[in-house]
Phi, psi and omega in degrees: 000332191267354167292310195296292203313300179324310173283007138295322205279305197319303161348280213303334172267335191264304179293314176256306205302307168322284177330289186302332200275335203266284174349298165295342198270338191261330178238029181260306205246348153190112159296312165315288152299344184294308185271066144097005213014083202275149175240146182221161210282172170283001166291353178090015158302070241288126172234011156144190189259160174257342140326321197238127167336158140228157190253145179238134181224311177332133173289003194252358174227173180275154156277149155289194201271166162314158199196107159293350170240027178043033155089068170238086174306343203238026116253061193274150209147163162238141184311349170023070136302154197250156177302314187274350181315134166310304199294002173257321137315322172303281176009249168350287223290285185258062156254306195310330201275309208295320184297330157289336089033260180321300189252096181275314176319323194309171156251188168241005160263352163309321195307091197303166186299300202289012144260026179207034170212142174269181178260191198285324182279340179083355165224076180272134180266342206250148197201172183253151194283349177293319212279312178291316176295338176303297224266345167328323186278000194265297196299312204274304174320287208278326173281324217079341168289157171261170186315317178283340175293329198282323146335293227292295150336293191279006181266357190267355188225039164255094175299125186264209209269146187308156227317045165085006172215349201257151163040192201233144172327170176203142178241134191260118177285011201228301214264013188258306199285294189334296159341302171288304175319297184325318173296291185309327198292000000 
């Protein structure tokens, strides 16, 4: 009996009270991150997490990285294909051709990498500011913006290194197009 109770008390502390307490303690000290860190529209619309990918396909916004588990958060992961699997070299070749394609001026070793690869979780919100400038004469054709306002855009929305020391600039691509949505309008 006194084991049943312990596995009661533990439940009741470990399952609700822990929880419940890290929750509140989370959402006293950051709120923000706490609802998901939601972006909303200038109508006050929720139009998406800045965590999390979306896939963009109109030539007229930027795209993001490839996402093998098809922008689905609730499989995020990757498929850790080895560099030689076929089904990845397909991959790789057409992505490699639709980016050329987009841009017949390009070459293919222009092409930065984290636009023919995915991230590990498959919803990397973020593109490298290289990545985003590849893609300007496509964006710029299709918006109607010119090359340097979109310059301009992606230097205004380039993150620099996690608390100054970590990872590399970035760019979130969901708070880049809202930026081009706007421009447009």
């Amino acid at each position: 009996m006194k084991y049943v109770r312990l596995s009661l008390l533990l439940i009741l502390l470990c399952g609700l009270g822990y929880p419940l307490l890290m929750t509140g303690i989370s959402q006293l000290l950051f709120p923000e991150q706490a609802e998901g860190s939601i972006i909303k529209n200038e109508n006050g619309k929720v139009v998406g997490s800045k965590l999390v990918e979306q896939n963009f396909t109109g030539d007229e916004y930027f795209h993001g990285r490839i996402s093998s588990i098809e922008y689905d958060a609730v499989n995020s992961g990757s498929n850790n294909y080895a560099p030689s699997n076929k089904t990845m070299i397909d991959r790789t070749q057409k992505t490699v051709d639709q980016l050329l394609k987009e841009d017949p001026g390009a070459r293919k070793e222009d092409i930065p990498l984290d636009l023919i690869t995915n991230s590990a979780s498959g919803l990397d919100p973020h593109i490298s500011p290289e990545a985003a400038r590849f893609q300007i004469p496509r964006v710029a054709k299709a918006s109607g913006l010119s090359k340097q306002e979109l310059a301009s855009l992606i230097d205004l929305n380039t993150e620099g290194k996690e608390w100054g020391i970590f990872g590399e600039p970035r760019v979130n691509v969901l708070k880049l197009n809202l930026a081009v949505n706007g421009r447009m309008k």
